[in-house]
C-alpha positions in Angstrom: 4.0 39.9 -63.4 0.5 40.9 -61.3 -2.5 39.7 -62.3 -3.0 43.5 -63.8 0.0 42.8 -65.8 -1.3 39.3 -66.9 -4.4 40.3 -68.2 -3.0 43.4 -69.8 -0.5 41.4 -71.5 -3.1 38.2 -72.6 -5.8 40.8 -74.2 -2.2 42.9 -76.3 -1.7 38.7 -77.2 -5.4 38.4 -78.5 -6.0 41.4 -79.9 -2.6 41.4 -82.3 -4.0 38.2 -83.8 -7.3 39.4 -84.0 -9.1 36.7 -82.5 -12.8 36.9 -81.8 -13.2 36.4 -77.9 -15.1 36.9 -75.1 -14.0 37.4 -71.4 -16.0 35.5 -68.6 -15.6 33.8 -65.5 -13.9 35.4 -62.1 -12.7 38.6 -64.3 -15.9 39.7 -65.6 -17.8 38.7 -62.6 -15.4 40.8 -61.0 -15.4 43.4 -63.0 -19.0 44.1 -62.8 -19.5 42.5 -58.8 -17.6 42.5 -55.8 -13.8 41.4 -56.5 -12.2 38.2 -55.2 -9.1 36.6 -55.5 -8.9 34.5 -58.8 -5.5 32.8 -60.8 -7.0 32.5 -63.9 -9.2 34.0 -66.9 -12.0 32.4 -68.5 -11.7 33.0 -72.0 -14.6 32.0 -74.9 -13.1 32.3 -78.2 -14.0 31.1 -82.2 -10.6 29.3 -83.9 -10.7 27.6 -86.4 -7.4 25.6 -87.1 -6.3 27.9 -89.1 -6.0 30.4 -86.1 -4.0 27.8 -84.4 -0.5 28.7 -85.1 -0.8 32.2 -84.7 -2.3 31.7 -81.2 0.6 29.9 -80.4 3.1 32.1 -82.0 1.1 35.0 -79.3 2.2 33.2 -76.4 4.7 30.3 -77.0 7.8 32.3 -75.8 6.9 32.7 -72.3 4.0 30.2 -71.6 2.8 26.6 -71.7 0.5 25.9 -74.7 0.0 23.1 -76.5 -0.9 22.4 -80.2 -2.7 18.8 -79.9 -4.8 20.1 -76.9 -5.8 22.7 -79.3 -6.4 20.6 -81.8 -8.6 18.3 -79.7 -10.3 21.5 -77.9 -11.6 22.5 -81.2 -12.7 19.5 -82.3 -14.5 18.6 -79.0 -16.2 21.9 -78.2 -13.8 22.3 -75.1 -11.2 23.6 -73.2 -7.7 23.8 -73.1 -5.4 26.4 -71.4 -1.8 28.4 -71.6 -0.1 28.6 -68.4 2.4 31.2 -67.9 6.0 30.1 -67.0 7.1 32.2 -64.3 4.1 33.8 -62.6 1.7 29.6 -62.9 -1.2 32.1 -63.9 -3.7 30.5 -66.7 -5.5 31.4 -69.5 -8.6 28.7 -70.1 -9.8 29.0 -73.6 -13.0 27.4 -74.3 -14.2 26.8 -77.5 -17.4 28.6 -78.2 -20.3 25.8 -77.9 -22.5 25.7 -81.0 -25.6 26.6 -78.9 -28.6 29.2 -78.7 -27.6 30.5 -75.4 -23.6 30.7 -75.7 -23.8 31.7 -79.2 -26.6 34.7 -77.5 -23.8 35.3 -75.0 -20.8 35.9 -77.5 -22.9 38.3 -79.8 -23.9 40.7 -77.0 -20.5 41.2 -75.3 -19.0 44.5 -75.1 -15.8 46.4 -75.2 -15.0 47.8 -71.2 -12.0 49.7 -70.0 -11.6 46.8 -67.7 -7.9 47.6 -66.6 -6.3 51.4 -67.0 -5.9 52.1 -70.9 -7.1 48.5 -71.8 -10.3 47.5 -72.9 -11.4 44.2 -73.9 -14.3 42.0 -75.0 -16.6 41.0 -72.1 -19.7 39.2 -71.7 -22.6 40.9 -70.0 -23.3 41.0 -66.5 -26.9 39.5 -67.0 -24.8 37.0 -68.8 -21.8 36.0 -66.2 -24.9 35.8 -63.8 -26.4 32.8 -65.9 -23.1 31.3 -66.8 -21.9 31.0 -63.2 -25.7 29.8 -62.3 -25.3 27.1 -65.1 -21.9 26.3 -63.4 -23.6 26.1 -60.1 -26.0 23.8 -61.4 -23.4 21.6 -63.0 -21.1 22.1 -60.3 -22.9 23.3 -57.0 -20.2 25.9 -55.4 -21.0 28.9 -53.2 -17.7 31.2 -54.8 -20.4 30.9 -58.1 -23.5 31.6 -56.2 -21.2 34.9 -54.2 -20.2 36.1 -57.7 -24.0 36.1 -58.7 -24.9 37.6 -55.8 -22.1 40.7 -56.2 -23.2 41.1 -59.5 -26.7 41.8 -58.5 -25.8 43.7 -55.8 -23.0 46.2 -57.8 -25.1 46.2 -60.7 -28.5 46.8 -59.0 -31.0 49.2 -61.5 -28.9 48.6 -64.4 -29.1 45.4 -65.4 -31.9 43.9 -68.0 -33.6 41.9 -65.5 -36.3 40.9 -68.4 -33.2 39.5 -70.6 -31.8 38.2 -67.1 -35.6 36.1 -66.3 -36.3 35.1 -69.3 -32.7 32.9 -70.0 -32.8 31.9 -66.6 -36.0 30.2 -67.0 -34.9 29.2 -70.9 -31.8 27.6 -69.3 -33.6 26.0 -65.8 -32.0 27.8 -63.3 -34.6 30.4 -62.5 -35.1 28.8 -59.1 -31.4 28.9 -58.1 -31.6 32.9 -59.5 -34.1 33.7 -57.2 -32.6 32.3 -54.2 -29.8 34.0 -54.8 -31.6 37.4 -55.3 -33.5 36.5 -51.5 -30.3 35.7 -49.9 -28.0 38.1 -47.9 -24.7 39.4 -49.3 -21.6 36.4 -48.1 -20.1 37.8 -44.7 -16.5 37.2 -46.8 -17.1 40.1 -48.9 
């Protein structure tokens, strides 16, 4: 199974459940920037417990998922992933946080064609931009401040960079956004 396939086949598992979600991370960021390498998809989603056992029924047969990390991820406002048997590639679910800014972020995704035939729930660009600069922050790592920068580069004139200043300075990272807008595309891509 490709990562094509993967994805294909995690969106089918989502969508025939009909849970609410919202794809991030590497995959959005590289749908809408310069593409990378990446073994796993970022994945915000609203469960409820009751969604529980049909998320697990979507992917028990061939993946590693487990009910108490669930359990504890919704609780906890967190994470918790599936891992596929054969291929090791991951799906990390994380609970939607309970806050002005991810809750903004979940409301204005968008269905794209991101694959052939497939569409799926993505965030915005201006919104993988302030994600992976509120990672960056958390977590200082160039591959976050790359994606940013391919996002701003492939998406130049179409993004709402009034939406995009505004959260950035809402969120405190309107200093790293703006070095990232000065600095020269990353030789690696």
């Amino acid at each position: 199974m490709e990562q094509a396939d993967f994805l294909r086949d995690a969106i089918g598992r989502l969508e025939s459940i009909s849970l609410p979600y919202c794809i991030t991370g590497s995959v959005a960021g590289n749908f809408y920037g310069i593409p990378r390498l990446t073994h796993d998809m970022d994945v915000v989603v609203i469960l409820k417990k009751g969604d529980v056992k049909p998320l697990i029924a979507a992917f028990e047969k061939d993946s590693y998922i487990d009910e108490s990390s669930i359990i504890k991820a919704i609780r906890d406002k967190r994470m918790f992933n599936v891992i596929h048997h054969k291929t090791g590639l991951k799906v990390d679910f994380w609970i939607l946080k309970d806050d002005e800014f991810n809750r903004n972020c979940f409301n204005r995704r968008k269905q794209e064609e991101i694959i052939s035939g497939v569409s799926a729930w993505l965030a915005t660009p201006e919104d993988v931009i302030l994600s992976k600069l509120l990672w960056h922050k958390m977590t200082p790592s160039e591959k976050q401040l790359n994606d940013v920068k391919g996002i701003l580069e492939v998406q130049a004139g179409r993004l709402d960079l009034t939406y995009l200043q505004q959260w950035a300075e809402k969120i405190k990272v309107s200093g790293i956004l703006e070095d990232v807008k000065n600095a020269p595309l990353p030789n690696q891509y």
